[in-house]
C-alpha positions as CSV (number, residue, x, y, z in Angstrom):
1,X,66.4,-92.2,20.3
2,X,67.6,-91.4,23.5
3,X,65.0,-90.9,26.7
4,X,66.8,-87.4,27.2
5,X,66.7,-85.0,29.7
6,X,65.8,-81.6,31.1
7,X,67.4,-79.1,31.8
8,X,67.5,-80.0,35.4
9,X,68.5,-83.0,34.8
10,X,66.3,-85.1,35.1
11,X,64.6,-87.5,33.2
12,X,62.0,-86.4,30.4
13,X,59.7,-89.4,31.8
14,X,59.8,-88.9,34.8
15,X,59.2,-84.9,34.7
16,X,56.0,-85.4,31.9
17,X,54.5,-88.5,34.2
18,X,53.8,-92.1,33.2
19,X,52.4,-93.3,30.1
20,X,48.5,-93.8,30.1
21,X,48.3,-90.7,32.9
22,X,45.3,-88.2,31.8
23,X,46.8,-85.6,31.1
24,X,44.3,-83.5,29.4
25,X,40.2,-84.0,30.7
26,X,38.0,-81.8,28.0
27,X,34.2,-81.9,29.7
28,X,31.0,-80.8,27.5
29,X,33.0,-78.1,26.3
30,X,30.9,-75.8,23.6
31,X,31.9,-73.5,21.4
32,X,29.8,-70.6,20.0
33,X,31.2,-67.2,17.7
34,X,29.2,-64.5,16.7
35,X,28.1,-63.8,13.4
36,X,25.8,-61.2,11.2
37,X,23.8,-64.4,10.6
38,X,23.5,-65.3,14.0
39,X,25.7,-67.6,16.2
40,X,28.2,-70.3,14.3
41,X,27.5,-73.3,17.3
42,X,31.4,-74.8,16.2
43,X,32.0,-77.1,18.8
44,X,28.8,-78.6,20.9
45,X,29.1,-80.5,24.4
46,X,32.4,-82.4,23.3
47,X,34.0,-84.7,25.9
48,X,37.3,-86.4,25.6
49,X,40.7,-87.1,27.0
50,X,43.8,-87.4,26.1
51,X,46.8,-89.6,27.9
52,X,50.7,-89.8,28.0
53,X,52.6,-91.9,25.7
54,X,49.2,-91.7,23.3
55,X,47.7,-90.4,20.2
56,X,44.7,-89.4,20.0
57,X,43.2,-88.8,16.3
58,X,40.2,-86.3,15.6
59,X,39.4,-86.7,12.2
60,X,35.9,-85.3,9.8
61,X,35.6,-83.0,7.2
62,X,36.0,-79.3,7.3
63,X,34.1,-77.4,9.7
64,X,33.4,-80.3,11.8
65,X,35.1,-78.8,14.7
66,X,38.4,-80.1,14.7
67,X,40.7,-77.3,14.5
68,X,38.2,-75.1,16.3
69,X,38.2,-77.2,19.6
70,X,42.3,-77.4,19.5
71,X,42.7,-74.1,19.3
72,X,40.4,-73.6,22.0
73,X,43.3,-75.5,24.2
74,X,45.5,-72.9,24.0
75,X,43.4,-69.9,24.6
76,X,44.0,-68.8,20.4
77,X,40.3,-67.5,20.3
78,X,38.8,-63.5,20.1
79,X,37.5,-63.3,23.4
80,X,35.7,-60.9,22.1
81,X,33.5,-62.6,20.3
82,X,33.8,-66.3,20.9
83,X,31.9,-67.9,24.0
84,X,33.4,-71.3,26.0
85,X,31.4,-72.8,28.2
86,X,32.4,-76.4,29.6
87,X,35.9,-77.3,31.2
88,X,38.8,-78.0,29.7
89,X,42.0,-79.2,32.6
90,X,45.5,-79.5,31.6
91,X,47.4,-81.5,34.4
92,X,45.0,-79.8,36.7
93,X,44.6,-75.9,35.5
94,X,41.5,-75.2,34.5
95,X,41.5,-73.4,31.3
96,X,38.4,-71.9,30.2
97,X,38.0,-68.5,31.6
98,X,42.1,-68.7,32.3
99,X,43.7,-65.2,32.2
100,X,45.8,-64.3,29.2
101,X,48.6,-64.3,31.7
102,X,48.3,-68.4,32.6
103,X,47.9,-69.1,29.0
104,X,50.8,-67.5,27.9
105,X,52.7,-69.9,30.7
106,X,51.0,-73.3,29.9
107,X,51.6,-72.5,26.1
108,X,55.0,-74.2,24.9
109,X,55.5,-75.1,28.1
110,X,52.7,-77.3,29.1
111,X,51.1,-77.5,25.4
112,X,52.4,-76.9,22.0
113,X,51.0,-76.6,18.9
114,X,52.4,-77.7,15.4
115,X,50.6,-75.7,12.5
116,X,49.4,-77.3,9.5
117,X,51.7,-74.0,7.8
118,X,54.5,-73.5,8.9
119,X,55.5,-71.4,6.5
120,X,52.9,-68.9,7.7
121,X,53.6,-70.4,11.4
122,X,57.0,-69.3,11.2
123,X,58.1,-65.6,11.2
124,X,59.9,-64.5,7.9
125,X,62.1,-61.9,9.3
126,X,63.8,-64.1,11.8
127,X,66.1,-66.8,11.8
128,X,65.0,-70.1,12.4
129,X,66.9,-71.1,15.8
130,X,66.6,-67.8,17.0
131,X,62.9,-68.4,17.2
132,X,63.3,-71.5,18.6
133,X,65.9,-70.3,21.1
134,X,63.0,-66.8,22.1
135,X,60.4,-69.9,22.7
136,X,62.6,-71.4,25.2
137,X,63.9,-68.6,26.9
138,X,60.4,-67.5,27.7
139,X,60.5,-70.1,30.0
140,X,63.4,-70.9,31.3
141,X,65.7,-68.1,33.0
142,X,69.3,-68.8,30.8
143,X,71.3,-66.9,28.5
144,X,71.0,-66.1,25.1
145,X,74.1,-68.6,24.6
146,X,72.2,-71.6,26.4
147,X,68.8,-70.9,24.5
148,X,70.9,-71.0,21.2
149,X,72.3,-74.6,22.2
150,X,69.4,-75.5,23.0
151,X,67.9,-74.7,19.6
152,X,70.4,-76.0,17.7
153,X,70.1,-79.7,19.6
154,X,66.7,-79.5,18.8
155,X,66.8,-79.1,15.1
156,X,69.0,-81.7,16.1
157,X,66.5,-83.8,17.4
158,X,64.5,-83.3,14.4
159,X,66.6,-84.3,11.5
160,X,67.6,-82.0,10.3
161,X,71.5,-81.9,8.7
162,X,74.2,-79.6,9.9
163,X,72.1,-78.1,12.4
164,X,74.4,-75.2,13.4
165,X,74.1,-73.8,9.9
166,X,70.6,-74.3,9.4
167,X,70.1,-72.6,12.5
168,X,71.3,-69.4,11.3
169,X,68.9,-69.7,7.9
170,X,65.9,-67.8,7.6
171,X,62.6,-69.8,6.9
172,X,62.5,-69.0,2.7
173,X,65.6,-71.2,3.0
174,X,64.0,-74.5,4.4
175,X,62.0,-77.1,2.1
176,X,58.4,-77.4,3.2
177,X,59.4,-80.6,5.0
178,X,62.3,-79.5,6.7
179,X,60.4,-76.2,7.8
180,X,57.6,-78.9,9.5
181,X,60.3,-80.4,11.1
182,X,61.7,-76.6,12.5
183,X,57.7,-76.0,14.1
184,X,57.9,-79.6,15.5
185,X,61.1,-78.3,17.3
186,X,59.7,-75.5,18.2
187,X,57.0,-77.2,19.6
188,X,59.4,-79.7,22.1
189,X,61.7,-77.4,22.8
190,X,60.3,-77.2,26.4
191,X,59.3,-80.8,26.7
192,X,55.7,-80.1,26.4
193,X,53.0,-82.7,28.2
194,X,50.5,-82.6,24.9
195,X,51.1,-81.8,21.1
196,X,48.8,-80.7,18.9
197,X,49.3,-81.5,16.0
198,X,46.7,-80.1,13.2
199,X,46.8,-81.4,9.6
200,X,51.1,-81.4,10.4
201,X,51.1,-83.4,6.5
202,X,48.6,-81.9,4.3
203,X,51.7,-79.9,2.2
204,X,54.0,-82.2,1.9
205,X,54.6,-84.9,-0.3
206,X,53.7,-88.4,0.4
207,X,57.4,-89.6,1.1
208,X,57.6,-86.5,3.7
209,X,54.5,-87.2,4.9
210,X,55.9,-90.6,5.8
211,X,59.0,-89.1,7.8
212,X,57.3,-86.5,9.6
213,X,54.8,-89.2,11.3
214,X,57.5,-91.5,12.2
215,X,59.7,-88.3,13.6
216,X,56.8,-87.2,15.6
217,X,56.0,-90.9,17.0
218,X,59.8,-91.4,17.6
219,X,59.6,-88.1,19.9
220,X,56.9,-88.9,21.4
221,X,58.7,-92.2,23.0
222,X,61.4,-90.0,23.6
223,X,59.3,-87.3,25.7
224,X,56.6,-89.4,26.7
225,X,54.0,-86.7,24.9
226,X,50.8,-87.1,25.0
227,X,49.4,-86.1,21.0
228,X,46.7,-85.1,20.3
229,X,46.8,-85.5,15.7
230,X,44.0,-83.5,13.8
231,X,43.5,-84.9,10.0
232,X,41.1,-85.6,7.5
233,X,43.4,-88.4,6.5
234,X,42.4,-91.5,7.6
235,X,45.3,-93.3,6.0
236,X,47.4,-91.1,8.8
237,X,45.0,-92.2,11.6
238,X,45.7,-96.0,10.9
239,X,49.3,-95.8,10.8
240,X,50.0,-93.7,14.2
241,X,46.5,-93.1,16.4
242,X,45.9,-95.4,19.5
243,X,42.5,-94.1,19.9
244,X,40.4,-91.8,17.3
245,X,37.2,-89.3,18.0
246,X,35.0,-88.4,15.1
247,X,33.3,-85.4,14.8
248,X,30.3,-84.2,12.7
249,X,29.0,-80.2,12.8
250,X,30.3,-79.6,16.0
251,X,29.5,-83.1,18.0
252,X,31.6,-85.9,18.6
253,X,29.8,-89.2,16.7
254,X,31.7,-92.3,17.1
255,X,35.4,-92.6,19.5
256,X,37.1,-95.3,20.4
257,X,40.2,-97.4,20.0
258,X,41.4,-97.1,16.5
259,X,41.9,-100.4,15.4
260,X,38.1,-101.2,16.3
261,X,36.6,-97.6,14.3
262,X,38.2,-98.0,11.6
263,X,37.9,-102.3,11.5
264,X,34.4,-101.7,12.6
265,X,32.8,-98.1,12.2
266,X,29.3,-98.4,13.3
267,X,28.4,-95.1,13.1
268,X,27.0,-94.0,9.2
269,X,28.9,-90.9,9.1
270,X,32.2,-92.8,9.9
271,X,31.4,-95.6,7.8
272,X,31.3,-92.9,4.4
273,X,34.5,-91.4,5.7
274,X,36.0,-94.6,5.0
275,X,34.3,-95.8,2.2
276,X,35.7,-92.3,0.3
277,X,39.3,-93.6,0.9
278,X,41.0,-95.6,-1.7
279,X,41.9,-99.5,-0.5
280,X,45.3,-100.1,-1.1
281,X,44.2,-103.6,-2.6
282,X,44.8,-104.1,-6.6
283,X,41.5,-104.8,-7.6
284,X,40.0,-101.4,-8.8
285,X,37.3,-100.5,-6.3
286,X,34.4,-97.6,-6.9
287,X,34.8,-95.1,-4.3
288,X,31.4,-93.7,-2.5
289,X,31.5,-90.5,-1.6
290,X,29.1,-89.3,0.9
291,X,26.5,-87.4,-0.7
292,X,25.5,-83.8,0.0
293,X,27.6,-81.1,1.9
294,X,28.4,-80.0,5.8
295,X,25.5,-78.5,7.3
296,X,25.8,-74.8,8.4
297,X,26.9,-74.2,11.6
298,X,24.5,-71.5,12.0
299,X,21.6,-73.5,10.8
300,X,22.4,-77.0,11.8
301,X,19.4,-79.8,11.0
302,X,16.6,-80.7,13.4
303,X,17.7,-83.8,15.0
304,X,20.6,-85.8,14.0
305,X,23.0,-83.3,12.3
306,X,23.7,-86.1,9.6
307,X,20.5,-87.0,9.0
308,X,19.9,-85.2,5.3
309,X,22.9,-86.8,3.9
310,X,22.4,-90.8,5.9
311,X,21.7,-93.8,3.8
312,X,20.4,-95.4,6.9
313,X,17.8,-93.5,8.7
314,X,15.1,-95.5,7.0
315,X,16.2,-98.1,8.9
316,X,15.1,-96.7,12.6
317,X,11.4,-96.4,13.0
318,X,9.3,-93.5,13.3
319,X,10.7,-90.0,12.7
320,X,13.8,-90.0,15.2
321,X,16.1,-88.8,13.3
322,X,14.9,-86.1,12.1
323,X,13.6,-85.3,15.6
324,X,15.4,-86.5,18.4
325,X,19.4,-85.7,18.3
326,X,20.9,-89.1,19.7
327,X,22.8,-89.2,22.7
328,X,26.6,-90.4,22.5
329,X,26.3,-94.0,24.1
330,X,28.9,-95.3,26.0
331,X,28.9,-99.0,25.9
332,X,30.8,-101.4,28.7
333,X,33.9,-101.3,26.4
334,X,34.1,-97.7,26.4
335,X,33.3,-97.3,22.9
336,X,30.7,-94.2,22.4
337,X,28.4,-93.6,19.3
338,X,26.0,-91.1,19.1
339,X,23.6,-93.2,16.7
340,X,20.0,-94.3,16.8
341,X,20.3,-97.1,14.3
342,X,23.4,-98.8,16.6
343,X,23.0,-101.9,18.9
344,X,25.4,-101.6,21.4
345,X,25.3,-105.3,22.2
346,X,26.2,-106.1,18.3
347,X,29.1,-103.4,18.3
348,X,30.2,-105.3,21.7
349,X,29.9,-108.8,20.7
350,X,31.8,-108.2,17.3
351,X,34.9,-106.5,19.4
352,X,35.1,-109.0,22.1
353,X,35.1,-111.9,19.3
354,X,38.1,-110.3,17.9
């Protein structure tokens, strides 16, 4: 694909920034809702970043946090009964405690977020380029005629056949994969810095699944996005993530580079994520599914979150796990596991030998 360019003019690169630029800095960021059972502690002193021309993959099981913290990114939360504490800075706004106001002109703009429905993401009484077209205008001072070109190039962009004339369809009269492919131009139509992406293949089947990632990695050359890809799929995190973050009732556990979490998990909780995944490998394997369920977020264990349902806590003396909640380590690599059975000095040793 082409590098593109604004509407300006100028080059998509060189308006998002250069690739490996931080362009999203999330700091001990905690979130908290209220409940008639007390307070539902979702998301719990996360830290992260995410960097142009990368994807970052945030993978666990439901109700680890995952779509919770994303949506916190673009304001999407009650603020009436949701409490954010921490900082979260997108090229350089602050955005907890943002007005409604600045959201509603860093969102599409700034950051975009592909559903993981977009047949509930998209409205049913409007046709599909119009809403694409309303998304860019909101931005960008130009006519209904200009917004409509601009619509149809994105669809366009996106693959999809005769664009004109699907432009003018309503949603009912996509497929599922081309309809994922409308919310992904919906998302880029204003050259967005990140994209969130949350579970953007969990409907479709697996030969769409397959075209959807290498559309969205193919735009993200194109704009020099960064991505930030939320999935329980770790099949989808070894084919496009450049780094991955693992979270477990709220907390991160284990991040990284991908290629070294998933070659090497060292943390227990990652380690039965990807022992539950079938190996592509013709011998016919046992899979080992990690025993017990999610903790309540309401009720969340004494200690390490994980520790009712780890096969390895009899392996670090005393009572610590159930105890003392470990601290997420940061060894000289930049490699962080929250863990008190890890050696960092093995986990470094192994990596550098590679």
């Amino acid at each position: 694909m082409s590098t593109g360019t604004s509407p300006s003019g100028a080059s998509i690169r060189d308006r998002v920034g250069s690739a490996g630029d931080v362009v999203l800095k999330v700091e001990d960021l905690s979130v908290r809702f209220a409940s008639d059972e007390g307070p539902v502690n979702a998301v719990q002193n996360l830290s992260y970043e995410a960097r142009l021309g990368r994807t970052l993959a945030v993978v666990g099981e439901s109700g680890s946090g995952k779509s919770v913290s994303s949506m916190t990114l673009l304001g999407l939360h009650n603020p009436k009964r949701t409490t954010i504490t921490g900082s979260i800075t997108l090229d350089g706004t602050e955005l907890v405690g943002a007005s409604e106001e600045t959201m509603r002109g860093l969102r599409s703009s700034s950051v975009a977020m592909v559903f993981q429905d977009p047949q509930s993401s998209l409205h049913p009484f409007f046709k599909v380029g119009k809403q694409i077209a309303e998304a860019y205008r909101a931005h960008h001072h130009v006519s209904a005629a200009v917004a409509n070109t601009r619509a149809v190039e994105m669809l366009e962009r996106v693959g999809i056949p005769n664009p004109a004339r699907r432009a003018k369809q309503y949603p009912h009269e996509f497929s599922g994969g081309m309809r994922q492919r409308a919310m992904i131009a919906l998302g880029l139509v204003n050259d967005p810095k990140l994209l969130v992406a949350d579970e953007p293949t969990t409907a479709l089947d697996v030969t769409v699944q397959a075209q959807i990632l290498d559309l969205i990695k193919d735009l993200q050359q194109e704009f020099g996005s960064a991505v930030i890809l939320i999935t329980h799929d770790l099949a989808v995190v070894a084919e496009v993530a450049d780094d991955i973050l693992v979270m477990y009732a709220g907390r991160a556990v284990e991040k990284g580079l991908a290629k070294h979490v998933l070659s090497q998990p060292n943390h227990p909780y990652t380690m039965g994520l990807l022992e539950s995944v079938p190996s592509a490998s013709e011998e016919v394997q046992e899979l080992r599914a990690i025993r017990g369920a999610p903790p309540s977020l309401v009720y969340l264990p004494s200690g390490c979150s994980f520790h009712p349902r780890c096969d390895y806590q009899d392996q670090v003396p005393g009572e610590r796990c159930v105890t003392e909640l470990p601290e997420l380590r940061i060894l000289p690599n930049g490699r962080q596991i929250r863990c008190h059975l890890v050696d960092p000095e093995r986990v470094l040793s192994q990596e550098t030998s590679r």
